[in-house]
N, C-alpha and C positions, 0 to 999 in steps of 0.2 A: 428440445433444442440441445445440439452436443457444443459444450463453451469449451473453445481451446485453452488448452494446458501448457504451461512452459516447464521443461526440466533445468533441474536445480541440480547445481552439483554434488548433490548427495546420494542421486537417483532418483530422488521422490520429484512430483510433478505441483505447480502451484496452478492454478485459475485464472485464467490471464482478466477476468473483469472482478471484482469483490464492491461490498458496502464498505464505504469508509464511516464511522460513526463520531467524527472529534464533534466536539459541541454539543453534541445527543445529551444532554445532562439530566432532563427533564425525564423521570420515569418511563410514562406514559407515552411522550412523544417515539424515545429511544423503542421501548418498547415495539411500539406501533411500526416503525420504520424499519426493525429487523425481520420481524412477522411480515410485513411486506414484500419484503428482501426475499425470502426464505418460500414465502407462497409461489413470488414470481418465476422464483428457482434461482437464485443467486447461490453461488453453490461456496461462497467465501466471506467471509464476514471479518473485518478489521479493527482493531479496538486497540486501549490501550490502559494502562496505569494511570495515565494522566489525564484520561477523559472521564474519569467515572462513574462510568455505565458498564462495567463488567461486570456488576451482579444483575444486572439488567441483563444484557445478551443471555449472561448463562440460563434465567431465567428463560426466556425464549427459546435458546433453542433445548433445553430439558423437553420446556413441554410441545417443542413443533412436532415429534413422533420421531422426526428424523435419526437416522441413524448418526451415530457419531462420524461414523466413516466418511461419511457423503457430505460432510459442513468440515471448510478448510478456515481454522482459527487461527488468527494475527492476533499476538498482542505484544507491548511494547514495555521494557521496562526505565518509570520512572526517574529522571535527572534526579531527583532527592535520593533514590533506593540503589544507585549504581556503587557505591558503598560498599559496607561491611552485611548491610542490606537486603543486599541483592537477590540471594536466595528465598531467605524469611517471605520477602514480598512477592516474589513470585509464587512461593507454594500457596501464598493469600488468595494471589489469581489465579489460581487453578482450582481453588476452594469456592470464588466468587463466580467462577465459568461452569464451573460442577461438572468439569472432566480431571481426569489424571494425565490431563498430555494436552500443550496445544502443537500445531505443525510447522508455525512460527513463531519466534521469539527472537523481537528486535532491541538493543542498545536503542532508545529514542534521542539522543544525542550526544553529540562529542566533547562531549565536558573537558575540557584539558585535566584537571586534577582526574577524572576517576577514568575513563575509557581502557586504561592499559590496563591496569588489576582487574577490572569488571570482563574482560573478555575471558581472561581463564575460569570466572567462574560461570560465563557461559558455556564454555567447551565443557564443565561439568555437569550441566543440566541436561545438554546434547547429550553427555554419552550415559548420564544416566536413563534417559529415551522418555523422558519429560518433552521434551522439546524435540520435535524430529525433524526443524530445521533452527538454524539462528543464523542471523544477520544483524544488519546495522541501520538506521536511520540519517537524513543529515548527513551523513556522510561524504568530504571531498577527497579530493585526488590524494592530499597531502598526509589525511588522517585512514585513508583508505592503506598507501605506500606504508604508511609507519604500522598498521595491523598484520600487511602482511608478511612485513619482514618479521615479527616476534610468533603468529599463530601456530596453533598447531591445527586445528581446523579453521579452516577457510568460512570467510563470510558466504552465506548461499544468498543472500539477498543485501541492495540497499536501496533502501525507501527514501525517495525526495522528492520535493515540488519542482513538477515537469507537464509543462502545456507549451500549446504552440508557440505560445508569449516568452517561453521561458523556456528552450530547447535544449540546453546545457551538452553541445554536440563532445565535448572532449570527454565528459563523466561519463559520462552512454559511454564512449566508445572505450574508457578505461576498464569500466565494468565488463563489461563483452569481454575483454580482451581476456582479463583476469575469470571469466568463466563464473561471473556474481550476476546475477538477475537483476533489472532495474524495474523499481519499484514505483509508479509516479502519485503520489497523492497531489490534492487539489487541481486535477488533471482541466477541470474546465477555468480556473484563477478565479474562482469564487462568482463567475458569472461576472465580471464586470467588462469583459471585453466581446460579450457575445454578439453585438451590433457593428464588428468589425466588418467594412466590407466585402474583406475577399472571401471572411465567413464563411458570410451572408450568403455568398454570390454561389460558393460549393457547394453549402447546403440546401441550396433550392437545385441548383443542378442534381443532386441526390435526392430529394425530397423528402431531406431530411432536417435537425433543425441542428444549430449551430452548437448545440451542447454536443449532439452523436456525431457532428464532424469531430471535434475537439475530441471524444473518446474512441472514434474511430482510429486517429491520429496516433494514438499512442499504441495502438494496440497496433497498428503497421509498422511503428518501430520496434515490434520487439517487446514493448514491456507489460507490465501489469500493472493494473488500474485501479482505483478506490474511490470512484464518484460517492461523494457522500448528497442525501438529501434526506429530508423526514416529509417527502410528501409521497404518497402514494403512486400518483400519474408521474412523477419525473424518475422516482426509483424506475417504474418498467421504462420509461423511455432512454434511461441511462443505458439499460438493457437491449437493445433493440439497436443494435450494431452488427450482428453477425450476418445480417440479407444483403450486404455491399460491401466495396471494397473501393477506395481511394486511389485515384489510375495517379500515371507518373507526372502530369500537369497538375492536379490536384497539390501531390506531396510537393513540385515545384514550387508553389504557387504560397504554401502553409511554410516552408522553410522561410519564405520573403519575412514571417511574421515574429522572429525572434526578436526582441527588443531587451531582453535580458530583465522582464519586467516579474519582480519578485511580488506576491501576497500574504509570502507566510514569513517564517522568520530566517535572520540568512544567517548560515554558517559559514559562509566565505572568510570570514573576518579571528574565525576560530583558530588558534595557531596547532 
């Protein structure tokens, strides 16, 4: 199966489906659910600082055989390490991944006190080729404007909660515009609205079920995706998106469903 790729403005290409792992805490579970990932052919794998399971992943994928080449790693630094930090704990995750480079590296949130200093010393990890993309998390319009006006490299990604429930049509389109990849974790809202009708009603027309509309959805806008789960049968079915395609009634029909309805935590309010 060939997974589409989005290019980033760096050059380099991202994966447009990956494992999202927050909550993975649990060794074994973590464990189990990226070996899953990785058998299925998930060719991306997402983690972070604050989920701590990076010596986990690393573990896993040391010993999956895979080449390094062919597993695209996310990880995310730390609100506590955005600091004087910053570095020190990443060189930690790179030691806990047991590579010398991941291909992303996200700011996980916009801390007002630390986000401005914490970016230069991303652009240093960039160009020391640690990092051969960095980006942002959480990230809105407001804190997005104010990065760009001071960078000197450009954010290539921003990762935020984006489902049908939660379409965020002005971010999308400020991102695009600015030439930043959108990034959507918790792409299905944690499964609580998966008995929505009009779902319902698309995914039997597809015969499909209402989680692979919801991630089909995202991947028809454009973004990339980080379905998290630790079971084995929903990891492949999170997968099993690329035999179909969502016509213009469909996309109709799923815009109706914006409610503005948040599950993670919201940075709207962040000045």
């Amino acid at each position: 199966m060939v997974i589409p790729n989005l290019k980033l403005n760096t050059g380099a290409s991202i994966p447009q489906v990956g494992l999202g792992t927050w909550m993975l805490t649990d060794e074994k579970e973590c464990k189990d659910a990226v070996t899953s990932a990785l058998e299925i052919g998930y060719p991306h794998i997402d983690t972070a600082q604050a989920y701590h399971n990076e010596q986990f992943v690393g573990e896993v994928m040391k010993a999956s055989g895979i080449a390094r080449k062919d597993i695209f790693i996310t990880t995310k630094i730390d609100v506590d390490n955005m600091g004087y930090r910053l570095e020190d704990s990443f060189n930690k995750s790179l030691k806990k991944l047991q590579t010398d480079y991941v291909d992303l590296l996200l700011l996980h949130f916009p801390m007002t006190m630390y986000r401005r200093p914490a970016w230069p010393r991303m652009e240093e990890i960039y160009k020391s080729g640690r990092a051969k993309n960095i980006g942002v998390s959480n990230y809105m319009i407001n804190h997005l404007e104010e990065l760009l006006a001071e960078c000197e490299v450009r954010p290539a990604v921003n990762q935020f909660e984006m489902h049908v429930f939660l379409q965020s049509p002005e971010l999308v389109d400020f991102c695009k515009q600015q030439g930043i990849v959108v990034e959507a974790y918790s792409p299905l809202a944690r499964g609580r609205r998966m008995d929505d009708p009009t779902l319902v009603a698309i995914a039997k027309k597809h015969k499909k079920t209402s989680a692979q509309i919801m991630i089909r959805w995202c991947i028809e806008m454009g973004a990339v995706t980080i379905p998290k789960s630790a079971h084995k049968d929903r990891i492949a079915e999170n997968f099993e998106v690329f035999d179909f395609k969502l016509d213009k009634a469909d996309l109709k029909m799923l815009k109706t469903l914006d409610q503005d309805f948040r599950v993670s935590w919201d940075p709207t309010h962040v000045p």
